[in-house]
N, C-alpha and C positions, 0 to 999 in steps of 0.2 A: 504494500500500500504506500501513494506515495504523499509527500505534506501537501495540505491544500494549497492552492495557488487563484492567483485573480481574481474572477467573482466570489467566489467561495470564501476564499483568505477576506476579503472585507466585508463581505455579511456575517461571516462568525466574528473578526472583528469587531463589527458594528453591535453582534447581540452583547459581546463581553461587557465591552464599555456601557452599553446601556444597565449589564449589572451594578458597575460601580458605583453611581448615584445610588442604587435603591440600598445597596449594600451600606456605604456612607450614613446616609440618614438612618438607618435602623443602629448601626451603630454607636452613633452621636445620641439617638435617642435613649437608647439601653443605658449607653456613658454620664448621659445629664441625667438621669433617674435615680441611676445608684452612686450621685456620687454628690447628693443632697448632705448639708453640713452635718457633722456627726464624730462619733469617737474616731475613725477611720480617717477621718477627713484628710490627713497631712500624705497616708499609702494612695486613699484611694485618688486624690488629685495626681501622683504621681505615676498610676496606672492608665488615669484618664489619657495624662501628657502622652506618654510611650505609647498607646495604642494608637493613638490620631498623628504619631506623627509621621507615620506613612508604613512602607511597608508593601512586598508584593501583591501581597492578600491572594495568593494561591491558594490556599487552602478552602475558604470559602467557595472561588471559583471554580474547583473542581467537584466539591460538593454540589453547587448549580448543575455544573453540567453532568454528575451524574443522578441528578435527579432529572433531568431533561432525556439522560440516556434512558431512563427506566422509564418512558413514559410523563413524565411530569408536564404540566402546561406552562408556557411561559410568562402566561398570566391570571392575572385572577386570584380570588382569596386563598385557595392551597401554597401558590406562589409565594405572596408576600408572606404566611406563615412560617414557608421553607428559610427564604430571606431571613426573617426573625431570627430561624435557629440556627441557620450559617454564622451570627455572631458570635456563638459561642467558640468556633475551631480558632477566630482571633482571637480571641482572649487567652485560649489554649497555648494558644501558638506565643501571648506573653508572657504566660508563666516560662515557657522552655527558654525563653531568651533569656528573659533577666535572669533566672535560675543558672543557665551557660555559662553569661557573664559572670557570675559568682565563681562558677566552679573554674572556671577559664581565666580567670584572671584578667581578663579585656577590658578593655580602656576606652574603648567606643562602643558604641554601636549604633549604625544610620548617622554616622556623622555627626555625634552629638558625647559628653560623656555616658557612660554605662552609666545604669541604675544606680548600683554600688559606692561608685565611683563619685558620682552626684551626692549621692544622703552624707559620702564621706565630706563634700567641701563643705556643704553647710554647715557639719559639726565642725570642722576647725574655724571656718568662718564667725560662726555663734560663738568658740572658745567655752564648748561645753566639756562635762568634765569625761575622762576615756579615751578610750581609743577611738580617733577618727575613723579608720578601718574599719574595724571591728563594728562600730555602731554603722556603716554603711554596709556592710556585710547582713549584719541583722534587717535594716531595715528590709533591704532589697530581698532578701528571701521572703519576706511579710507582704510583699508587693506580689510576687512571683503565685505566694500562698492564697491570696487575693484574687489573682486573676485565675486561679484556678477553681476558686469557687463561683466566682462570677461565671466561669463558663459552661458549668452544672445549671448555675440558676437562670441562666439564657436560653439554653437547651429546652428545661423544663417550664417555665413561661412564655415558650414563643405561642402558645396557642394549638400546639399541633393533636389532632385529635388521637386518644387511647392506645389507637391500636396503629398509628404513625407513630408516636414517641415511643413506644413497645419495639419497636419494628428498630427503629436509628437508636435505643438503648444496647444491642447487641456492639454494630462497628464503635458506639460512641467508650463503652468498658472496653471494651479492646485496646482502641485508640490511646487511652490513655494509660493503660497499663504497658504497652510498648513504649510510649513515649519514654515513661521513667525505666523503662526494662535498658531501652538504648541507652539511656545517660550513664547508666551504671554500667553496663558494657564497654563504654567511652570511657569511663575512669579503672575500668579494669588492664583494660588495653594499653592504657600509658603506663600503667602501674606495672603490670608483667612486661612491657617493652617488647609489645605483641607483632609477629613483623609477619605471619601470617597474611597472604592475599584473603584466603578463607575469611578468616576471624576479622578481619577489616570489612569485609564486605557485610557480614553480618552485623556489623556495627552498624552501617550505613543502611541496612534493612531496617535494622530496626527504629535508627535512633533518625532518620531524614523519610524515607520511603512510606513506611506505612503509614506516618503520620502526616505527611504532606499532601501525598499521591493516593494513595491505595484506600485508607479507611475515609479520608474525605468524601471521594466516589461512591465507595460501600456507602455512607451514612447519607448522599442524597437519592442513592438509585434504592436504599432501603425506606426513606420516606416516599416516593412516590411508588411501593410497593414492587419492585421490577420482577422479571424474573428469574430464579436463581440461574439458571444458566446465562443470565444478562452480566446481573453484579458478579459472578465468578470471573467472564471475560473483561469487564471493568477492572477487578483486582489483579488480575493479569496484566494490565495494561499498566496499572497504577504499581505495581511492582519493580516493572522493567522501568518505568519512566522517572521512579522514583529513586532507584538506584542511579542511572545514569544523571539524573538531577543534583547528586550528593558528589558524583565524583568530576563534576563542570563545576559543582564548589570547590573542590580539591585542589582541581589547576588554579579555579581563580583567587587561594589561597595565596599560590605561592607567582603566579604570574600577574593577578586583576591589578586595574588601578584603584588607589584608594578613594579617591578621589570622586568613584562610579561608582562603587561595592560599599563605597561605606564603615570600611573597616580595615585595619593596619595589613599590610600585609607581612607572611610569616608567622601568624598566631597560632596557628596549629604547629610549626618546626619550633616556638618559644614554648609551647605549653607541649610538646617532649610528645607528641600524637605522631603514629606511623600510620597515615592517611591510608585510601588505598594505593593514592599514587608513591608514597613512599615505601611502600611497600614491592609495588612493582620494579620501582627504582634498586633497591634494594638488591633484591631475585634479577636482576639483568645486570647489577655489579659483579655479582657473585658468576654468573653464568660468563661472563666476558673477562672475567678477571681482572676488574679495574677496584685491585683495591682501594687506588687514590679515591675512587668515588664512592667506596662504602666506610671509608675510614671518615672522611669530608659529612655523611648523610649523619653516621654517628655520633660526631665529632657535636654536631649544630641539633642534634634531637637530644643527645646526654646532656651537654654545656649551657642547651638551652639558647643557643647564641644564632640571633636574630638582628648583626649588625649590616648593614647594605652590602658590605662586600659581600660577607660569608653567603646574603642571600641569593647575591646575584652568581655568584660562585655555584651553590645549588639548584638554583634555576637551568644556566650553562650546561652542567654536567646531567640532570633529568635529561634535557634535549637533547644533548650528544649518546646519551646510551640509548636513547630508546623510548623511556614511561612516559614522555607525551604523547608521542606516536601512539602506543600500547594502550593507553588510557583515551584518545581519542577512537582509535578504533571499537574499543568497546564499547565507550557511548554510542557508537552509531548502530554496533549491533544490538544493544538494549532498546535502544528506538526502533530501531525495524520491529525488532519481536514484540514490544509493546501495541505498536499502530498494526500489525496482525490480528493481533487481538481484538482488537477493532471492528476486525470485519465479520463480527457477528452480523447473523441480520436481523437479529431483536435487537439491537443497538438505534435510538432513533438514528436519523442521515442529518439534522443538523448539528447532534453532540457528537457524532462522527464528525465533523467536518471541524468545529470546536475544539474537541479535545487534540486532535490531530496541529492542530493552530499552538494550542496549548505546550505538547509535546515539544515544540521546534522550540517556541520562549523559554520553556524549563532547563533544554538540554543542550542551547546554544549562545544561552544567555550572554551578556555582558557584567549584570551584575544581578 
């Protein structure tokens, strides 16, 4: 199957962007409701900030569209109920960030300081009494904690009737039990100095894929009822698209500019992570016998050391062995086999054409 192109590419297009307004005001609306003056008042302002202030919002977006693949109408009061409960995968989606940034150490995120990083300046600012850190640490998990319940209680207030909120409680407990399964996998992985292609990529199932790609889909093509052999080739789709989506992060770890992406680059070679592309990197030093470039991969994942040279030193040496190449070709073959999937034919033809749209933004991104 191949990406859509001209007419096609700007009427799905056209239907995305038309999500984003609907998608916006429900979630400014959810935002101003719950976030009326109150004990909370100081996290929950700070929740508000970090949600609105942008963000791909894929995850919603493929929620849409797999409620559109299962049948769903594009409009009308099921519609905007659906809308409703897609705010919840954002809010989802800020627990994992700020919670990241905690565990990651990160100093931005979206071009702004991290959470963390934030509640830290106020407290030296203010000259309260403790650890600046420490009390930015604390706050920022209470934020994180926050937006996790918020996305339960978005879920279950959107209006959706009995046996639709029954139906999206399945992918929605999944969802989020992967969510926190990958993080802890992610902190395993740097912990055992996991150099495994395998055990990386399982990382990236778990802790990017299913919760971006795959259970998003599952939870709209499960509200508008689909058929199980529909949401099965949707999860298939969201599997492949969502792996190869984590590892076009990888490159753009150590290649993106900051400047588009939003965030430092080399956070993953400072925070001691063997990516999958380090990994791959790795398994083709070993195979080609360039010690200098497993000694160098080592050297900057142990040491921690993220200064321009070393990075650009490590960027150089990926391209000349190999793991771009290697890591390019396999995004394309995860996109092929995902957009297969696709051609179900209980699949509606214009979340085929959508999600297919979708796939190329996910997996060839710039930022």
């Amino acid at each position: 199957m191949t990406l859509a192109t001209g007419h096609d590419t700007d009427a799905t297009a056209s239907s995305t962007a038309d999500l984003a307004p609907r998608l916006a005001d429900e979630l400014d609306r959810y935002l101003r409701d719950r976030c009326a003056p109150g004990v909370a008042a100081e996290i929950s302002a700070a929740l508000a900030d970090f949600v609105r202030r942008g963000g791909k919002r894929l995850r919603p977006t493929f929620a849409w569209w797999g409620w559109r693949a299962g049948g769903g109408a594009p409009d009308g009061p099921a519609a905007d109920t659906a809308v409703r409960a897609f705010v919840a995968l954002e809010l989802l989606q800020a627990c994992a960030l700020v919670h990241d940034d905690v565990m990651d150490r990160s100093a931005t995120r979206r071009g702004r300081p991290a959470t963390h990083r934030a509640f830290a300046a106020k407290h030296r600012r203010s000259c309260w009494a403790g650890d600046s850190a420490g009390y930015g640490d604390a706050a920022a998990i209470l934020v994180g904690d926050l937006a996790l319940a918020w996305a339960d209680d978005a879920l279950v207030t959107a209006g959706l009737p009995a046996d639709g909120l029954a139906r999206a409680w399945t992918p929605w407990q999944a969802m989020r039990t992967e969510m926190i399964a990958g993080q802890h996998l992610d902190l395993l992985a740097v912990a055992r100095r996991e150099e495994s292609l395998e055990e990386t990529l399982r990382v990236a199932r778990y802790k990017t894929a299913a919760y971006t790609v795959e259970r998003p889909l599952h939870l709209g093509a499960a509200l508008a009822d689909a058929e199980p052999a529909v949401i099965s080739a949707l999860r298939v789709f969201g599997h492949d698209i969502g792996i190869a989506y984590q590892l076009r992060d990888d490159l753009l770890g150590v290649f993106g500019d900051p400047e588009v992406t939003g965030k430092p680059v080399g956070d993953d070679l400072r925070e001691g992570k063997r990516t999958p592309l380090i990994s791959v990197g790795l398994s083709l030093a070993r195979e080609l016998r360039r010690d200098d470039v497993t000694r160098l991969l080592r050297r900057c994942l142990d040491d921690r050391r993220t200064d321009p040279r070393t990075l650009a030193a490590v960027a150089d040496a990926l391209r000349e062995i190999g793991a771009v190449a290697a890591l390019e070709q396999q995004i394309a073959a995860l996109t092929a086999s995902g957009l297969r999937a696709l051609e179900h034919p209980g699949v509606d033809p214009d979340a085929r054409r959508a999600l297919t749209a979708l796939a190329a933004r996910a997996t060839s991104r710039l930022r």
